[in-house]
OpenMM code with the backbone's topology and positions (N, CA, C; nanometers):
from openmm import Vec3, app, unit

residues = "UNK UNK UNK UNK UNK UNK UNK UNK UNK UNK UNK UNK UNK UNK UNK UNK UNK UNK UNK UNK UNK UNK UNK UNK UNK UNK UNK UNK UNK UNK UNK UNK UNK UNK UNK UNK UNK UNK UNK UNK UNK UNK UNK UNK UNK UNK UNK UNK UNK UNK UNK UNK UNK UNK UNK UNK UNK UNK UNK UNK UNK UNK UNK UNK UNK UNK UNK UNK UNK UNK UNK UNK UNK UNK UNK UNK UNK UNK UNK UNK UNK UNK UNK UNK UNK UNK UNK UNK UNK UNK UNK UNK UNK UNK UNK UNK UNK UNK UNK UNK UNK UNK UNK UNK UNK UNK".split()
positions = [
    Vec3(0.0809, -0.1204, 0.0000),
    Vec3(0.0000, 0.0000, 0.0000),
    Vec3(0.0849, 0.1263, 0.0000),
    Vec3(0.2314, 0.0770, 0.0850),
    Vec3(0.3158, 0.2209, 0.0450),
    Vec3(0.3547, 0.2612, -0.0635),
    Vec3(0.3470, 0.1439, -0.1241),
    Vec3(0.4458, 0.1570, -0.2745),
    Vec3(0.4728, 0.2773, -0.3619),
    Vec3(0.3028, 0.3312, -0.3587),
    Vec3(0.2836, 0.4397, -0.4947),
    Vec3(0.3267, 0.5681, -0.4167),
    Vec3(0.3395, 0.5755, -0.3141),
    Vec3(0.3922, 0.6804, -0.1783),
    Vec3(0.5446, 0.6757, -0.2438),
    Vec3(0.6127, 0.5758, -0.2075),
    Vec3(0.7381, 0.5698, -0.2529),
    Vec3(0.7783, 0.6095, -0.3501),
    Vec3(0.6883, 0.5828, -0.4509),
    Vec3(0.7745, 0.5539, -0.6212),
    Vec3(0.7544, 0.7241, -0.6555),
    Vec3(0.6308, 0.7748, -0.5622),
    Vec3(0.6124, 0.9213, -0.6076),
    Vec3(0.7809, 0.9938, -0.5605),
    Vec3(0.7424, 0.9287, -0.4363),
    Vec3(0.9288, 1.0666, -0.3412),
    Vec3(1.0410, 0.9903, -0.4597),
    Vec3(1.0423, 0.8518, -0.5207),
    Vec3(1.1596, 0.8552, -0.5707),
    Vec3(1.2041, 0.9476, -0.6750),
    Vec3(1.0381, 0.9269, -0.7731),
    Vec3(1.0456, 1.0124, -0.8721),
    Vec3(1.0656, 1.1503, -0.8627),
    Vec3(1.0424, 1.2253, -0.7774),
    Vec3(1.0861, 1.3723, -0.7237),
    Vec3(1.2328, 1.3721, -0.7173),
    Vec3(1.3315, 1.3023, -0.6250),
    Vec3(1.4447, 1.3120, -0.6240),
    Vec3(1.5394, 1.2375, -0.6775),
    Vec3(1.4651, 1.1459, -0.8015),
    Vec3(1.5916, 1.0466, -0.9163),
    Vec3(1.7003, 1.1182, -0.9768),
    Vec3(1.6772, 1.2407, -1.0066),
    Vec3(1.7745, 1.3231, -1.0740),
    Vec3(1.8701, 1.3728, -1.0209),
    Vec3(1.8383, 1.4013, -0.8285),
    Vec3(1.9551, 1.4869, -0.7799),
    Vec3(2.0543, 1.3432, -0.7308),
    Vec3(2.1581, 1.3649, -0.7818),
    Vec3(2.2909, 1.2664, -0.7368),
    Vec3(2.2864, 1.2716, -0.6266),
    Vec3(2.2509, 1.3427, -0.5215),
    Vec3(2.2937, 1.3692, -0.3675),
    Vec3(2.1814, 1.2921, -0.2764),
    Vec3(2.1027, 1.2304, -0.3822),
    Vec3(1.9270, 1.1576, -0.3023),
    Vec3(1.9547, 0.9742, -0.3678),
    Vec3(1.9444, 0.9163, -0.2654),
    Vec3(1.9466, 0.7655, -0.2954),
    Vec3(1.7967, 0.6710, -0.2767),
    Vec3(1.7602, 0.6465, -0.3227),
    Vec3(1.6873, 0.5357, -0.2693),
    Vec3(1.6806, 0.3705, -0.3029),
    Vec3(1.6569, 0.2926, -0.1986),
    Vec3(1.6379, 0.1266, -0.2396),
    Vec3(1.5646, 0.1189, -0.1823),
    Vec3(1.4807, -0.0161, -0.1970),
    Vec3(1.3430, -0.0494, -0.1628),
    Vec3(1.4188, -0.2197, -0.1179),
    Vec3(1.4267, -0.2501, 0.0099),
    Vec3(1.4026, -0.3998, 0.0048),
    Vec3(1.3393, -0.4888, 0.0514),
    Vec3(1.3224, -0.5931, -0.0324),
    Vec3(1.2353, -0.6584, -0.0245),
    Vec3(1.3004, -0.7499, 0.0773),
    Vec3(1.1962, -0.8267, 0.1781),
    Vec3(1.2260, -0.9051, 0.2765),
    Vec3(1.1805, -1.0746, 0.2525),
    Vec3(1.2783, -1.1357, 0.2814),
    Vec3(1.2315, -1.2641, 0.3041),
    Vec3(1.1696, -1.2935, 0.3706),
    Vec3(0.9929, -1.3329, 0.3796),
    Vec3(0.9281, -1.3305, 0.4964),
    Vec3(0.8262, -1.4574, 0.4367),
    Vec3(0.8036, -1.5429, 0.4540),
    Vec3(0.6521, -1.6290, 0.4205),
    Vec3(0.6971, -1.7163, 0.2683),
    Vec3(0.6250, -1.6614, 0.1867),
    Vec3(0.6709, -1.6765, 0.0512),
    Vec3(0.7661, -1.6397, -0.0310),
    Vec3(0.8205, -1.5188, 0.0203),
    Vec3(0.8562, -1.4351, -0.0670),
    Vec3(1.0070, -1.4401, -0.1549),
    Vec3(1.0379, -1.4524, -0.2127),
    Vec3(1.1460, -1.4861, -0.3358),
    Vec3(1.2085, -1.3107, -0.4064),
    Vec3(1.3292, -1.3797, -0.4521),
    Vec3(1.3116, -1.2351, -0.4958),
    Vec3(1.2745, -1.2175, -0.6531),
    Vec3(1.2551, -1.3140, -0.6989),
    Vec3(1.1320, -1.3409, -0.8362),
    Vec3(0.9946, -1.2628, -0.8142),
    Vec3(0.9398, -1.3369, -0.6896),
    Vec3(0.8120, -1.2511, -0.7097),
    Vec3(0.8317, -1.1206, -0.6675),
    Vec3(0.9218, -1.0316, -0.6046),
    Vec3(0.9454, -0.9419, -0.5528),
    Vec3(0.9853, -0.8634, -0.7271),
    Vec3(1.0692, -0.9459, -0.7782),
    Vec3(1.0942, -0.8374, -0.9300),
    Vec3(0.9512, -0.8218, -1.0047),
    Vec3(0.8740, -0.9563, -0.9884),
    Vec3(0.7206, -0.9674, -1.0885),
    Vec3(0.6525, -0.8542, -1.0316),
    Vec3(0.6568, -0.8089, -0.8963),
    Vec3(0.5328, -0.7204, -0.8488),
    Vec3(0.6023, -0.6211, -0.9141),
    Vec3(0.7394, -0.5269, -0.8934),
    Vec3(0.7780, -0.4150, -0.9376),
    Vec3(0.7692, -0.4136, -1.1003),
    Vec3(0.7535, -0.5213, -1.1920),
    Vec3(0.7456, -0.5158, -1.3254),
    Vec3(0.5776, -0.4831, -1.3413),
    Vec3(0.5098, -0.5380, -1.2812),
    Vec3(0.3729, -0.5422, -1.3189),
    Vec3(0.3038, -0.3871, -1.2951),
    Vec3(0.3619, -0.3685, -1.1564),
    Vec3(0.3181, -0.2653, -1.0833),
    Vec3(0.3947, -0.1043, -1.1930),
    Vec3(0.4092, -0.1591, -1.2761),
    Vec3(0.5006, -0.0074, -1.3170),
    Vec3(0.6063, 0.0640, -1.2366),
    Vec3(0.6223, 0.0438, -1.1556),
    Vec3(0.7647, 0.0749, -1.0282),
    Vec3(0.9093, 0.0987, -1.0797),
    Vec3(0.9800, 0.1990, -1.0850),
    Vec3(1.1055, 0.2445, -1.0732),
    Vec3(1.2088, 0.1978, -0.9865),
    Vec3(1.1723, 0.1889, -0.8539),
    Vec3(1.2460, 0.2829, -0.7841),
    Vec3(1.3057, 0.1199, -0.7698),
    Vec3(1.4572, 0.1581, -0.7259),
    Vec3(1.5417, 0.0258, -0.7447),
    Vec3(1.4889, -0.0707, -0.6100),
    Vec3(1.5290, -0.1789, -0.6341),
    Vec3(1.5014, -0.2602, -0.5220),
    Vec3(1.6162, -0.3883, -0.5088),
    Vec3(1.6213, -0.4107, -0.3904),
    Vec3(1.7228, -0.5174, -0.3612),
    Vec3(1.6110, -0.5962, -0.2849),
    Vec3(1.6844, -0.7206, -0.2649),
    Vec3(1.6479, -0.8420, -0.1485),
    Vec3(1.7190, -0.8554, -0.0753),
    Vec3(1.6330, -0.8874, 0.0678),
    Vec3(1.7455, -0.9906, 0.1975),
    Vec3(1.6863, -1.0380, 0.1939),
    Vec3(1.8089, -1.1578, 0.2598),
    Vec3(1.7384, -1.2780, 0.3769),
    Vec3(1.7316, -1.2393, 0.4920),
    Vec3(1.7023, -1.1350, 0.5405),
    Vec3(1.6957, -1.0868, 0.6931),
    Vec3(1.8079, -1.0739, 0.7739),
    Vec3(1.9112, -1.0772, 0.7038),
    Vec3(2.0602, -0.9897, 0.8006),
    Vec3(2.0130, -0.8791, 0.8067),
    Vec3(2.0252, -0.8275, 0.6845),
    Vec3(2.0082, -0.6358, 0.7227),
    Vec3(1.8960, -0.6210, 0.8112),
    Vec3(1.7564, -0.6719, 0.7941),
    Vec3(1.6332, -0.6344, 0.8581),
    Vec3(1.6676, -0.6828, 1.0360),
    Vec3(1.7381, -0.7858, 1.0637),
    Vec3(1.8021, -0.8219, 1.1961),
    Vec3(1.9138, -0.7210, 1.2144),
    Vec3(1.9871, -0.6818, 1.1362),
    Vec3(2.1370, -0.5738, 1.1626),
    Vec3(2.0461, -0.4277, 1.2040),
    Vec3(1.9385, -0.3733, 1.1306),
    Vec3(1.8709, -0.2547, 1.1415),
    Vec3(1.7541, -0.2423, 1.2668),
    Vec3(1.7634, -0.4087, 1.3011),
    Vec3(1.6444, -0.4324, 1.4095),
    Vec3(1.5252, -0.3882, 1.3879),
    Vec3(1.4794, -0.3932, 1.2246),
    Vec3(1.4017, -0.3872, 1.2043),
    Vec3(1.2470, -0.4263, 1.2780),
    Vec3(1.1185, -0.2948, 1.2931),
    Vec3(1.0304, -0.3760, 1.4334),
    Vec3(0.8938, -0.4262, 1.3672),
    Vec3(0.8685, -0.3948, 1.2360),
    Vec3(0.7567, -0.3981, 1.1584),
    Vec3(0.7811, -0.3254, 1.0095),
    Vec3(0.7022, -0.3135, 0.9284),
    Vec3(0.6933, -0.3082, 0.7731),
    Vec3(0.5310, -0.2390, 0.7477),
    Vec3(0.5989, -0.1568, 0.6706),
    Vec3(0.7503, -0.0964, 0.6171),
    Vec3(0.8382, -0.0223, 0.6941),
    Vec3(0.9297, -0.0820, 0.6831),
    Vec3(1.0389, 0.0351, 0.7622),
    Vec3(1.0923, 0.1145, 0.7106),
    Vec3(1.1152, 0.2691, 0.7157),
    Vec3(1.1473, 0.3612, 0.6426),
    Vec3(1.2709, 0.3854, 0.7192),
    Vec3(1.3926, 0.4452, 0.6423),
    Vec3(1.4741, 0.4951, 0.6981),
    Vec3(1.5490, 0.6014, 0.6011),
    Vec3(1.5898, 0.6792, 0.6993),
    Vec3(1.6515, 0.8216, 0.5900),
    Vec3(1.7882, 0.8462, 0.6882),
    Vec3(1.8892, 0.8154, 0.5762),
    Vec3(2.0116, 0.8233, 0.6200),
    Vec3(2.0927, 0.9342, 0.5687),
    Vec3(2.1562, 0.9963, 0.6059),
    Vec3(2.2180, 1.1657, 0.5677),
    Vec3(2.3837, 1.0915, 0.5107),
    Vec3(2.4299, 1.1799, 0.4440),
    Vec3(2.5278, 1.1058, 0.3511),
    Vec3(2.6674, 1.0310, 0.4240),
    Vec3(2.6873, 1.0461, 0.5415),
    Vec3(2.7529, 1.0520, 0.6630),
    Vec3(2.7174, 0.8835, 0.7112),
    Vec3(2.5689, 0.8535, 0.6857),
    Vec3(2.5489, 0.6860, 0.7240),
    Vec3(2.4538, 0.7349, 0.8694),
    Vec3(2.4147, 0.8607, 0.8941),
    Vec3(2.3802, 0.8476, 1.0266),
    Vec3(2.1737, 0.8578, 1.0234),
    Vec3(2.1418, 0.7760, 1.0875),
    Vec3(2.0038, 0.7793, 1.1011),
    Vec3(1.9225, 0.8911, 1.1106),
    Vec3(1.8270, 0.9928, 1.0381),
    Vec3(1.7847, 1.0682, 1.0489),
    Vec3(1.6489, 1.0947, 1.0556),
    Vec3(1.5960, 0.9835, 0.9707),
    Vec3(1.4545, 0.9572, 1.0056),
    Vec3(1.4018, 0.8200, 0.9985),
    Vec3(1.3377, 0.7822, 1.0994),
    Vec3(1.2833, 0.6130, 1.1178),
    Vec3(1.1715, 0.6610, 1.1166),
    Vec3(1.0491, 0.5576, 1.0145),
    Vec3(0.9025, 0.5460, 1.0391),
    Vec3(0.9232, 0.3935, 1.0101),
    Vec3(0.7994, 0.3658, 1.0645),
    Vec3(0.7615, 0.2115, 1.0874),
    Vec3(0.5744, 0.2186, 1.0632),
    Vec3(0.5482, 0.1282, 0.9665),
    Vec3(0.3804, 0.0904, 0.9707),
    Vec3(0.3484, 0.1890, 0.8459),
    Vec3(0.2446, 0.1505, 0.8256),
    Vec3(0.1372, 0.2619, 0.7096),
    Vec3(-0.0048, 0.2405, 0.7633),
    Vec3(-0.0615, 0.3861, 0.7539),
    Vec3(-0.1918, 0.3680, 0.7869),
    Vec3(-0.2665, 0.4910, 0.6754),
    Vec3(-0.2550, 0.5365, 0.5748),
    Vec3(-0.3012, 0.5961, 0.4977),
    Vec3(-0.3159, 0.7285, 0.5069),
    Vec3(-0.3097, 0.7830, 0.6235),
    Vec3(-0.3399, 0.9374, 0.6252),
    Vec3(-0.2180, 1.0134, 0.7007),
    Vec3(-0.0677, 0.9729, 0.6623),
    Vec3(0.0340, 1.0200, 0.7778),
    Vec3(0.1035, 1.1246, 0.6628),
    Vec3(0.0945, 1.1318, 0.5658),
    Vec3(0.0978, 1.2550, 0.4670),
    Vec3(0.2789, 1.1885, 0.4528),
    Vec3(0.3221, 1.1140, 0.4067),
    Vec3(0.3923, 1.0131, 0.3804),
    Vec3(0.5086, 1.1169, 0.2797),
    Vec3(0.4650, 1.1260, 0.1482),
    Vec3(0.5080, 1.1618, 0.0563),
    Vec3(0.5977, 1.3261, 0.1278),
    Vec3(0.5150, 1.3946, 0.1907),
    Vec3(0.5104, 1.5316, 0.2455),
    Vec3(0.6257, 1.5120, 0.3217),
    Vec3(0.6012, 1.4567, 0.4474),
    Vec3(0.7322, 1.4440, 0.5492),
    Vec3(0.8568, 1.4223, 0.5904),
    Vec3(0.8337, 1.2948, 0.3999),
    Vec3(0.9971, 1.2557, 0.4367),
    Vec3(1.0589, 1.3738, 0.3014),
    Vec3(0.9602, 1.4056, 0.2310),
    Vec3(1.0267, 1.5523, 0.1480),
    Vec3(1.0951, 1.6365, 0.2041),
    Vec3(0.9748, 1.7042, 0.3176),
    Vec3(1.0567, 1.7571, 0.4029),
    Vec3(1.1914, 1.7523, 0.4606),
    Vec3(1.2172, 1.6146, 0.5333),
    Vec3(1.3582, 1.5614, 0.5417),
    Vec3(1.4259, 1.5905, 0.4724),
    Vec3(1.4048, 1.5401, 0.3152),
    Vec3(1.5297, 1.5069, 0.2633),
    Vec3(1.5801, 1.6476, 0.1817),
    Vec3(1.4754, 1.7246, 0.1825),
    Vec3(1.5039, 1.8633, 0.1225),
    Vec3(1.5415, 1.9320, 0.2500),
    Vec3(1.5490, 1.9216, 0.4032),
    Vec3(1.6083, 1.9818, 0.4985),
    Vec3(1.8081, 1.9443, 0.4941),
    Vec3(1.8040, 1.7858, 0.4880),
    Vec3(1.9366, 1.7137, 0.4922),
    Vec3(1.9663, 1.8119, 0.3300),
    Vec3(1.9613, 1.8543, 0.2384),
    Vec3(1.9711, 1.8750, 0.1083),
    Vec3(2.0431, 2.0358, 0.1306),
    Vec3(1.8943, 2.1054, 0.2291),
    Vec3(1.9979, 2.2550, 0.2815),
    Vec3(2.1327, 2.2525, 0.3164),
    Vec3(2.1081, 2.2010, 0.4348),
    Vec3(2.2465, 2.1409, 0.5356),
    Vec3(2.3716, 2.0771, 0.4675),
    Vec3(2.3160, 2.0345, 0.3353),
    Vec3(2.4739, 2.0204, 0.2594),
    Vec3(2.5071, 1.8388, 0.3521),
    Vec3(2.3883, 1.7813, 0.4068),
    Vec3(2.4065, 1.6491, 0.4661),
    Vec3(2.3909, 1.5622, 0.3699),
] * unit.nanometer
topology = app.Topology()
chain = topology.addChain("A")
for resn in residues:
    res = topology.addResidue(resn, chain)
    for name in ("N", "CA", "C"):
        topology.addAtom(name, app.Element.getBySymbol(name[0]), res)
């Protein structure tokens, strides 16, 4: 349900070199990273994506999904969200962020 949230902020900042994003997909139930490429092909989706097997999501202590994280060019944590519930103005907030880290020359 986050997805089209995402693919919008990627598409805003694909162009500036100084903005990264990955999307990964988690090993959880079924999940492969086949069907993880089929949904982003079907779905029309950009924005790059990797797979784990749950190191990183165990290394990040990941607590629930989606986990958002916004890291400043430095590697240091700047913004954590966790969950979706439809009305947290998603697209808006982490703009905010990343066009604040963007002033700051972070």
């Amino acid at each position: 349900e986050e997805f089209p949230d995402l693919e919008r902020l990627y598409r805003r900042y694909r162009t500036n070199p100084n903005v990264k994003f990955l999307a990964i997909d988690v090993n959880r139930e079924d999940e492969t990273p086949e069907r993880a490429r089929g949904f982003i092909k079907k779905a029309g989706y950009t924005i790059p994506v990797a797979y784990d097997s749950n190191e990183l999501v165990t290394r990040l202590n990941a607590q629930g999904y989606p986990h958002l994280l916004v890291l400043d060019k430095t590697g240091h944590l700047r913004l954590e969200h966790v969950g979706y519930d439809g009305a947290e103005h998603l697209v808006e907030n982490i703009s905010k962020e990343i066009d604040k880290l963007l002033a700051e020359g972070s």
